[in-house]
N, CA and C atoms as a LAMMPS dump frame, in Angstrom:
ITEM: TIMESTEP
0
ITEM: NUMBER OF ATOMS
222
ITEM: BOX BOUNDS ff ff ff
-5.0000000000000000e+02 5.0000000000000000e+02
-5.0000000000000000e+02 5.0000000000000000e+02
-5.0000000000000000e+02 5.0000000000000000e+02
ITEM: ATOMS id mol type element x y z
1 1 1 N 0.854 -1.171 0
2 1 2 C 0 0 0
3 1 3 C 0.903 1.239 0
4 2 1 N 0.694 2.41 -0.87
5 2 2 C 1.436 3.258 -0.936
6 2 3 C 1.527 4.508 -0.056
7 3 1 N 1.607 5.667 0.478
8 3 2 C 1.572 6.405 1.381
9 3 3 C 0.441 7.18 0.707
10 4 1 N 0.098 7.887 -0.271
11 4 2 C -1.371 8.015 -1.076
12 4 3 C -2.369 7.426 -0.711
13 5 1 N -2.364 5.955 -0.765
14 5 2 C -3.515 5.591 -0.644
15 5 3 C -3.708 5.292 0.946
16 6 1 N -2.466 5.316 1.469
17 6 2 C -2.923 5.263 3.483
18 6 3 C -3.397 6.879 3.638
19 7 1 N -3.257 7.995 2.734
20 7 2 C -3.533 9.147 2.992
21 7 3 C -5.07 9.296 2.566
22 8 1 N -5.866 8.756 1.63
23 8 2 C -7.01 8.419 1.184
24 8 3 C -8.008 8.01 1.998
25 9 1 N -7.094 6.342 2.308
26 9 2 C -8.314 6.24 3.565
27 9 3 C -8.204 7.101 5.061
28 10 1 N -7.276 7.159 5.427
29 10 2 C -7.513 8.509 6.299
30 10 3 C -8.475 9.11 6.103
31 11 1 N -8.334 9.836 4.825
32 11 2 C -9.107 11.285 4.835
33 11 3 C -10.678 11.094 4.362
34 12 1 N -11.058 9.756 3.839
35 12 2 C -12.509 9.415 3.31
36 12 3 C -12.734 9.078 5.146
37 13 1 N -11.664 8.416 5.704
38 13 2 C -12.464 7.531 7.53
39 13 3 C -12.528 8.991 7.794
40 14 1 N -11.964 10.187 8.297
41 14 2 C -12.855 11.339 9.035
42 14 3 C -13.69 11.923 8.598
43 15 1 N -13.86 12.017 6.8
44 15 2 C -14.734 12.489 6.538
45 15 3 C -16.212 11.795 6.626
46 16 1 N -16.167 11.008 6.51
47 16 2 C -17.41 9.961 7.448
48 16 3 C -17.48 10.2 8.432
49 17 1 N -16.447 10.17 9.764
50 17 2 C -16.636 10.855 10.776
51 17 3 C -17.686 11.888 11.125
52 18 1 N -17.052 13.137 10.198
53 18 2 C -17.323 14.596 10.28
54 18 3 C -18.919 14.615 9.267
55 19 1 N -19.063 13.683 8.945
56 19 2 C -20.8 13.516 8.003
57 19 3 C -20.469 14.396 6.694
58 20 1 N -19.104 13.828 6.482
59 20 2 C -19.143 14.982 5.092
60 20 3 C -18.635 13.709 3.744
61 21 1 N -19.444 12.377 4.464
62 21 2 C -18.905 11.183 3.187
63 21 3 C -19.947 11.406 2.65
64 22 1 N -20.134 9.796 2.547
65 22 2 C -21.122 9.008 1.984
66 22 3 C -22.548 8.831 2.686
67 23 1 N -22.151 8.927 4.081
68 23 2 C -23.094 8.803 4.912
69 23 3 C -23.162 10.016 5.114
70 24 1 N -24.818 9.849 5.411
71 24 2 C -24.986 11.096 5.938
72 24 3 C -25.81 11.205 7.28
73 25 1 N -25.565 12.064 8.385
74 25 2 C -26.042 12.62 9.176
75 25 3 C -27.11 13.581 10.072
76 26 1 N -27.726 13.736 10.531
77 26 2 C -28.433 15.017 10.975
78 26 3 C -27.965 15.436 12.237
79 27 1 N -27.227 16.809 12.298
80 27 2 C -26.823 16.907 13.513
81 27 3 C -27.501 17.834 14.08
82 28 1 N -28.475 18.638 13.607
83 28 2 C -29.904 19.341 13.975
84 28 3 C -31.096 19.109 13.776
85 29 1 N -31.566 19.071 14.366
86 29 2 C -32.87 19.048 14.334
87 29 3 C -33.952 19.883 15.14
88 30 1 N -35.057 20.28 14.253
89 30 2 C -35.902 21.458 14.775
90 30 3 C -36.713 21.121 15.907
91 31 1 N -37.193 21.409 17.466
92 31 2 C -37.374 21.397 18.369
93 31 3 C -39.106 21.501 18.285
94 32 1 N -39.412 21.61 16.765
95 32 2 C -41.126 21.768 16.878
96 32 3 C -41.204 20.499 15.392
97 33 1 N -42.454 20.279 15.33
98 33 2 C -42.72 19.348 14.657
99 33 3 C -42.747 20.338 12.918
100 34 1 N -42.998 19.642 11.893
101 34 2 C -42.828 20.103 10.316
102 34 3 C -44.034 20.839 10.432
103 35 1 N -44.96 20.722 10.88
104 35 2 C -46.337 21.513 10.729
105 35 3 C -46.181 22.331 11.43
106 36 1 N -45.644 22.684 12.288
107 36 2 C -45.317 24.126 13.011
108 36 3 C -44.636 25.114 12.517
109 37 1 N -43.285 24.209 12.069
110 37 2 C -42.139 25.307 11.249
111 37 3 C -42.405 25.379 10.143
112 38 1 N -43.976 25.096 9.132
113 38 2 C -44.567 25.494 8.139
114 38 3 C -44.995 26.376 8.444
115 39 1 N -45.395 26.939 9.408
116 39 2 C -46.274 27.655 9.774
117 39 3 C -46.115 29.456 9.201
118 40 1 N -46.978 30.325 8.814
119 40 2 C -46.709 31.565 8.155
120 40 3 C -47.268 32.448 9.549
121 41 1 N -46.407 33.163 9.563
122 41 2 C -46.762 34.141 10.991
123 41 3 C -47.025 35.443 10.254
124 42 1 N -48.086 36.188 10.88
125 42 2 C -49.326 37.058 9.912
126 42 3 C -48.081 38.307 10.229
127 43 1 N -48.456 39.032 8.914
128 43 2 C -47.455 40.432 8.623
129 43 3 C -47.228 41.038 10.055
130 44 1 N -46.009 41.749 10.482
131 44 2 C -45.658 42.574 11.992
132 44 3 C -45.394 41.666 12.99
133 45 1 N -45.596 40.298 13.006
134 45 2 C -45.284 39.613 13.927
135 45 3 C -43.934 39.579 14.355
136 46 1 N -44.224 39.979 15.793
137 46 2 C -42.92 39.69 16.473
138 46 3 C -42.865 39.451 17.395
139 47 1 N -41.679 38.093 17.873
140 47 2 C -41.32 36.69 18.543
141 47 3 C -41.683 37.561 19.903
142 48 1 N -41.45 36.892 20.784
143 48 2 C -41.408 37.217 22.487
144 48 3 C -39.649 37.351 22.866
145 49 1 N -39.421 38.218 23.767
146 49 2 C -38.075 38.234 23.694
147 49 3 C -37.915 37.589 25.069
148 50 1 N -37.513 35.519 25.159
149 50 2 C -37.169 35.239 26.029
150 50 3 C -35.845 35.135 26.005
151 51 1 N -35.645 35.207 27.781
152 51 2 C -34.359 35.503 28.2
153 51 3 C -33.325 34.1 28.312
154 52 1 N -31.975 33.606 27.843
155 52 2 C -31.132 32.437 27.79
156 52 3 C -31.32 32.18 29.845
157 53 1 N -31.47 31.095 30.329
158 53 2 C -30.991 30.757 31.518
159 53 3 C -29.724 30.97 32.025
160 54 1 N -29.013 31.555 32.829
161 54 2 C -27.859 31.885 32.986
162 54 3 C -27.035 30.763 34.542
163 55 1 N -28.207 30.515 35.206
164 55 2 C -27.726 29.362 35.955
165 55 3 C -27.21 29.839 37.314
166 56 1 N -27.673 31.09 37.223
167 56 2 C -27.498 31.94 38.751
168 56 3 C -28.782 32.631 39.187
169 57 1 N -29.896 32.384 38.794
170 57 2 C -30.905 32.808 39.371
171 57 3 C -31.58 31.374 39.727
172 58 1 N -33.126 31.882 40.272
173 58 2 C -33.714 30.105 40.695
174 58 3 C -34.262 29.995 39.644
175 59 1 N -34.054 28.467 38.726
176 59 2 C -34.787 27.67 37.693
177 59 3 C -36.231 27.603 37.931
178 60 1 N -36.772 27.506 39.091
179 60 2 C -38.297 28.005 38.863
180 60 3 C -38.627 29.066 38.496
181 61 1 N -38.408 30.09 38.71
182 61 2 C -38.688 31.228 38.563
183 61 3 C -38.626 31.586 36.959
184 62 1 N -37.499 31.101 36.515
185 62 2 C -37.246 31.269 35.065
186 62 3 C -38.131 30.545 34.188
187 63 1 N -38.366 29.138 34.615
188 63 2 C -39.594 28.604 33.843
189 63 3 C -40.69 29.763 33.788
190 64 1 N -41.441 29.57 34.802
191 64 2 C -42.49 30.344 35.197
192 64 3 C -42.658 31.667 34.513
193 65 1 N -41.841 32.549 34.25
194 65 2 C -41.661 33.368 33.395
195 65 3 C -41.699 33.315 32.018
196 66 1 N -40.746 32.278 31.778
197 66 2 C -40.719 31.763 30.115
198 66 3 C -42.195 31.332 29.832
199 67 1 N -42.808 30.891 30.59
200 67 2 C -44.493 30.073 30.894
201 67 3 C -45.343 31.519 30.238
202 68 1 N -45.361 32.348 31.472
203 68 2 C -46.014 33.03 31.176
204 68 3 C -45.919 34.018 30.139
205 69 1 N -44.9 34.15 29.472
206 69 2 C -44.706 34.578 28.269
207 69 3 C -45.327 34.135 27.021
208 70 1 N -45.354 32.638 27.288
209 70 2 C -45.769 31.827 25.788
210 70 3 C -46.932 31.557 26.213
211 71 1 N -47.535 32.063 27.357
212 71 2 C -49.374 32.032 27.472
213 71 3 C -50.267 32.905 26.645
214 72 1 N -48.967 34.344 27.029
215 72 2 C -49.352 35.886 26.507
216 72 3 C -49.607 35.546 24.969
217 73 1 N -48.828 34.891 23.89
218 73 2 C -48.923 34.906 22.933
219 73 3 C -49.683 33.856 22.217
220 74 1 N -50.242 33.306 23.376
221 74 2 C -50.947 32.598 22.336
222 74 3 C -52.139 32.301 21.984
């Protein structure tokens, strides 16, 4: 085997790895179902501005908030 072709399979084995072969991968996926993220949101709409968890306040509290946010809108 020549140093080419040990360089070949190398580089085809990570690229399989990395989902950039033959195979392929999903390394996202959308958090709502296809009929949701079809969904057309009517002209001016705009999102709710929730806040990222930061992990220093109390986790109830932050639900509860995020809660009542996505009550408001819907």
């Amino acid at each position: 085997m020549t140093i080419e072709q040990i360089q070949d399979l190398i580089a085809n084995a990570v690229k399989v790895l990395l989902g950039r072969g033959t195979r392929k991968t999903q390394l996202y996926t959308k958090p709502c179902t296809k009929r949701v993220a079809a969904l057309c949101m009517p002209y001016g709409y705009q999102p709710p501005k929730f806040h990222q968890f930061d992990g220093k306040d109390n986790p109830k509290q932050h639900v509860a908030h995020a809660t009542m946010l996505a009550q408001t809108i819907t």
